[in-house]
C-alpha positions in Angstrom: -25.2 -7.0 54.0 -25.5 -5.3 50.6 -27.9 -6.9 48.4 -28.9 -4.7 45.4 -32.4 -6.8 44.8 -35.2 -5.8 44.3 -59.3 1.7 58.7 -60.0 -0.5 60.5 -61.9 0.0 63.7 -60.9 -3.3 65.4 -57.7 -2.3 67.9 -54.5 -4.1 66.9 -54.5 -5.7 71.2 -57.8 -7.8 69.7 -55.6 -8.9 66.9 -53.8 -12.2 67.0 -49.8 -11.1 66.7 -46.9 -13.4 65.3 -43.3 -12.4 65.4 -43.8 -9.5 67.6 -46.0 -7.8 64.6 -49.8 -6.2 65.8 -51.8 -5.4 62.4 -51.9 -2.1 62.0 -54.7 0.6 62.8 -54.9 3.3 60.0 -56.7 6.4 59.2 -57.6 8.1 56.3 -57.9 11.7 57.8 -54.9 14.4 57.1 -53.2 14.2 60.7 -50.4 11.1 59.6 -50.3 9.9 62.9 -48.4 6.3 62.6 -47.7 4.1 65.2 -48.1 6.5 68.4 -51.9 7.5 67.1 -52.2 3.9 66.5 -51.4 3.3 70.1 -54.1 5.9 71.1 -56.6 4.2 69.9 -55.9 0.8 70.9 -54.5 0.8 74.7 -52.0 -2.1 75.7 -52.9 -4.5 77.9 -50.7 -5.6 80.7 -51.8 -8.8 80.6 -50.4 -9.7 77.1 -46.8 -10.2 76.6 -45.6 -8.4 73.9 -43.3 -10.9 71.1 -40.2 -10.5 69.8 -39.0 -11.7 66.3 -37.6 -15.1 67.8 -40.3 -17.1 65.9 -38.0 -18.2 62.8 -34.8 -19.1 65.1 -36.5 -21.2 67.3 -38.5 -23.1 65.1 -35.1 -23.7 62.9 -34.0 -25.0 66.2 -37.5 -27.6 66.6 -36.7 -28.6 62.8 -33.2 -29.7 63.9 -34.4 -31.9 67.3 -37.2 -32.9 64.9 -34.1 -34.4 62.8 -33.1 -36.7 65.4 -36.8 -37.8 66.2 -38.6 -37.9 63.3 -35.6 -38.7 60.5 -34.0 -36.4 57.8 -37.0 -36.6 55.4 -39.9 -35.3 58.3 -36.7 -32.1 58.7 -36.6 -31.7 55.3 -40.2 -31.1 54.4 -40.6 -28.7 57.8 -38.0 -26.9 56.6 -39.4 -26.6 53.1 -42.3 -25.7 54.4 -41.0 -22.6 56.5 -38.8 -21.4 53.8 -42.6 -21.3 52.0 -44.3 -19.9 55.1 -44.3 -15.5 54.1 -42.9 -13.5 57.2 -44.4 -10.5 56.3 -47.7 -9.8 55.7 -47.0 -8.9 51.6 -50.5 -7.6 51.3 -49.7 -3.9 53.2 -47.8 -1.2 52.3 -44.1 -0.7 53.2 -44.9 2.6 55.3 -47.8 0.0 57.3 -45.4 -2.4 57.6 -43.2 0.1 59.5 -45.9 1.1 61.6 -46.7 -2.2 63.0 -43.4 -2.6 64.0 -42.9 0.4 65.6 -46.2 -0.5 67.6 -44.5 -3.8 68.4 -40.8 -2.7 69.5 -40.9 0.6 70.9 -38.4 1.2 72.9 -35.9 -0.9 70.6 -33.1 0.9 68.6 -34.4 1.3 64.9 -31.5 3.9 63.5 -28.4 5.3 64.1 -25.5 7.8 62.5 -22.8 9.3 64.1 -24.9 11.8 65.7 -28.4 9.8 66.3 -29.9 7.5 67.9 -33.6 6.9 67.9 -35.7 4.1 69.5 -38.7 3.0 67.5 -41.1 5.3 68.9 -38.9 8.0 68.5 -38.5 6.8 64.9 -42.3 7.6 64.9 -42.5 10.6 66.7 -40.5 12.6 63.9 -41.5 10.2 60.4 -44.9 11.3 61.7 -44.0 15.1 62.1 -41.9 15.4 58.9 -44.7 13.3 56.4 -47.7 16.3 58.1 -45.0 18.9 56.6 -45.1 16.7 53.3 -49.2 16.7 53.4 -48.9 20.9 54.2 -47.0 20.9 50.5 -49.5 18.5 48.6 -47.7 15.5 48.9 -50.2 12.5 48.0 -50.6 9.2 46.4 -47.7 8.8 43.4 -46.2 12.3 44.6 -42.6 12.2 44.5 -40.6 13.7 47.3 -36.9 14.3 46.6 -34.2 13.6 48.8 -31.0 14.9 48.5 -29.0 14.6 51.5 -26.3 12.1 52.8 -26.4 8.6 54.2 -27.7 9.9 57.1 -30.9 9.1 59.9 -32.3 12.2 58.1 -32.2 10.4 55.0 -33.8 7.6 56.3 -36.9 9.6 58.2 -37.1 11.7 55.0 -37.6 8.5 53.1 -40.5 6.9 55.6 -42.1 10.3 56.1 -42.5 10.3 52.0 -43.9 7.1 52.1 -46.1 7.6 55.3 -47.7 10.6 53.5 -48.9 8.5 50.6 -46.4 9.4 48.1 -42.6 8.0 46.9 -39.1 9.1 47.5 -37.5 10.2 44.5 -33.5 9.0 45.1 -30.8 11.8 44.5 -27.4 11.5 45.3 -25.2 14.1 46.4 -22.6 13.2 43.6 -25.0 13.6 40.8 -23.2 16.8 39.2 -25.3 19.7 38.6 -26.3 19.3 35.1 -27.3 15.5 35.9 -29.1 16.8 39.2 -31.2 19.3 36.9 -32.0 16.8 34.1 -33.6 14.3 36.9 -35.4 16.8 38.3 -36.8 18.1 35.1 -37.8 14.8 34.4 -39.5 13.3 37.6 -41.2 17.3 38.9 -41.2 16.1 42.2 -44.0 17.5 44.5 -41.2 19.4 47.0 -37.4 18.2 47.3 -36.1 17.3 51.3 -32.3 18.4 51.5 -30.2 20.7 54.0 -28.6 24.7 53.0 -25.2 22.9 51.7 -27.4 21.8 48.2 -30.5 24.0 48.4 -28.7 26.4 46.6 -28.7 23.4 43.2 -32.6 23.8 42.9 -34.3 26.2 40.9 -37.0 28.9 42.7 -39.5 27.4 41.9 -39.1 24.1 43.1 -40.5 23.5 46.7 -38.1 22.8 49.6 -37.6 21.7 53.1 -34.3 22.7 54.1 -34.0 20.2 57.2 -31.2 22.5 59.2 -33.5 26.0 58.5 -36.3 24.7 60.7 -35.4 25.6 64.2 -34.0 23.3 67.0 -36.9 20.8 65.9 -37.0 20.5 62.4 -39.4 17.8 63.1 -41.8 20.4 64.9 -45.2 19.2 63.8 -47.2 21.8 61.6 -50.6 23.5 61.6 -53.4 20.8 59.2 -54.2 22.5 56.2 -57.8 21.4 55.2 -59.0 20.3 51.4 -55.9 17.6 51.2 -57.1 14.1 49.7 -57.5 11.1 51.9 -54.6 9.2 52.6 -54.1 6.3 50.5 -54.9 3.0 51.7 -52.4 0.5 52.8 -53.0 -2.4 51.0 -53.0 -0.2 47.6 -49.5 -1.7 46.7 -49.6 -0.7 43.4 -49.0 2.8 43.9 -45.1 3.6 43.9 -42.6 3.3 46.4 -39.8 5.2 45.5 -38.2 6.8 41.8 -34.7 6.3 41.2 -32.3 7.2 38.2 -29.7 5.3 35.8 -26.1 7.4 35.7 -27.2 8.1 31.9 -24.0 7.4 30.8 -25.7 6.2 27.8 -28.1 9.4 27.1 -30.9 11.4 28.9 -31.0 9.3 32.6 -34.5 7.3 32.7 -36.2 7.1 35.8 -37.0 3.5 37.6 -40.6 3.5 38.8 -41.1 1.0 42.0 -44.1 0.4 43.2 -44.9 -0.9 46.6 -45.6 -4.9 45.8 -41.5 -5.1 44.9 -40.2 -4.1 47.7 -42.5 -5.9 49.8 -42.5 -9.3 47.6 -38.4 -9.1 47.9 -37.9 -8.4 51.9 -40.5 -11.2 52.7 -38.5 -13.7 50.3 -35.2 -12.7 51.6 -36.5 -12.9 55.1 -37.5 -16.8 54.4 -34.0 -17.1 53.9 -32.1 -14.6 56.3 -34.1 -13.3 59.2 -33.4 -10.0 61.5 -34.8 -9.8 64.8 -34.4 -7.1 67.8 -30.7 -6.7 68.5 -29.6 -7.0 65.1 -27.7 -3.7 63.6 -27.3 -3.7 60.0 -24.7 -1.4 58.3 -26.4 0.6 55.2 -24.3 2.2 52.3 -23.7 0.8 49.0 -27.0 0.0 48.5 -28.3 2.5 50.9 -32.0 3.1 49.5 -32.7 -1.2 49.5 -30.8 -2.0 52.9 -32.2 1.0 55.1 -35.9 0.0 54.7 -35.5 -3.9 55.5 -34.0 -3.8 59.1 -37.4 -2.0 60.0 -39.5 -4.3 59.3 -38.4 -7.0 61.6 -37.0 -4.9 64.6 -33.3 -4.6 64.1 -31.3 -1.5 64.0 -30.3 0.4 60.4 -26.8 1.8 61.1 -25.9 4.7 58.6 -22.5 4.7 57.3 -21.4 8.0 55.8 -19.5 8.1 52.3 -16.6 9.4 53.6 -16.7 6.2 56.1 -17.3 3.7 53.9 -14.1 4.6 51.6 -12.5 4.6 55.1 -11.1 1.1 56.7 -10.2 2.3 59.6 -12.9 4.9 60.6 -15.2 2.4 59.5 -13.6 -0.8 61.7 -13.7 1.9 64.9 -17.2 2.7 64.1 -18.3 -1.6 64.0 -16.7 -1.6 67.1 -18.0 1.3 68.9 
């Protein structure tokens, strides 16, 4: 697929759950703690089944017996109706959103690359790790975080840990040449830039950076709070941006494309009413990298990073759908 569109104290096991979602639990305190902190605080219980995303399937399948009983105009108006029904609930945050579904599918397969492969909790484990190193460097609501590596799981955990800190990816692309890279850059002054030692060397001194492949074996080693940050924001505050990203400025001085959370989450839940992923599902994510790796995570399927150098590839990318 490759469309180009666009605290509560009451523990998730209380809440009522649909499609394998459980409403989220969230804190405003510095520690970014996602789903697993989440979990803490609300213990499963044995005795309730946990739901998959099967819902819209099988109620596509009662519309069509409901054909044969009930005659084409009864089908018609239920399937007008759950075409109308939202999937998601459009009033939280992308990054809250996430989290509920790593609280509902844990041990599923969220993302892969040619090197990774990380269940949902996993997923969790280092967004949550990366987004306190975010917090340690100011990152906060409408803070831009830079991210300048390749299609990659990395990419994709840089992206959620920006978001799950309160702030906004800001998209750069490894092809952007240098003088392009500097005039985005001096334009959007993101808050720190996310990349590996192959580009650090682009960014001035002064910018802030976490070089991913300088931090140890676990570059996802959580850090030390620092104290004084401001409270996270909250996660129906959908107004606040999402993510940054630039036109090629062909035509002049690039111009930056502000996103705020409500698009994002307006567009999956519309397209979902259409074209539903559940667990099991593996979505390939290139072209449109930035729009197709956040969608599969919101309904339990598996993003699959494609590298450039794949995608321009036939054959390593055939071998690579296969395998």
């Amino acid at each position: 697929d490759s469309t180009g569109d666009w605290s509560s104290d009451v523990c998730s096991s209380d809440l009522p759950s649909e499609n394998g979602i459980i409403p989220p639990v969230t804190s405003n305190s510095y520690v970014v703690g996602g789903a697993s902190a989440a979990k803490s605080r609300c213990p499963a219980s044995n005795d309730q089944p946990r739901k998959t995303n099967h819902g819209s399937s099988e109620s596509h399948i009662t519309e069509a017996g409901s054909m044969h009983l009930n005659g084409s105009a009864g089908a018609s108006h239920k399937s007008t109706k759950s075409r109308q029904m939202q999937v998601i609930d459009i009033k939280k945050d992308l990054s809250a959103l996430v989290v509920q579904q790593m609280l509902a599918t844990p041990d599923a397969i969220a993302l892969e690359d040619e090197t990774t492969k990380l269940t949902y909790s996993e997923l969790d484990q280092r967004v949550t790790a990366l987004a306190n190193r975010l917090r340690d460097n100011g990152v906060g609501r409408d803070n831009l975080v830079g991210v300048l590596l390749g299609r990659s799981a990395n990419y994709v955990i840089a992206c959620l840990a920006a978001l799950r800190a309160g702030g906004a990816f800001l998209v750069l692309e490894l092809a952007y040449p240098p003088n392009l890279l500097a005039d985005v850059i001096d334009d959007a002054k993101p808050t720190v830039v996310i990349t590996n030692s192959t580009q650090a060397n682009q960014f001035n001194a002064d910018i802030p950076l976490i070089v991913l492949d300088e931090l140890g074996t676990d570059p996802y080693k959580s850090t030390e709070p620092v104290k004084g940050l401001s409270p996270l924001p909250a996660d129906d505050d959908l107004e606040r941006l999402a993510f940054v990203s630039y036109s090629s400025g062909t035509t002049g001085r690039p111009k930056g494309i502000a996103n705020p959370h409500m698009a994002p989450v307006l567009s999956y839940d519309l397209r979902f009413r259409l074209s539903d992923l559940t667990i099991g599902d593996r979505v390939a994510c290139n072209v449109f990298f930035v729009w197709e790796m956040l969608r599969p995570l919101l309904r339990g399927a598996t993003v699959v990073c494609v590298p450039d150098e794949a995608s321009y590839d036939p054959v390593r990318s055939e071998e690579r759908r296969v395998g």
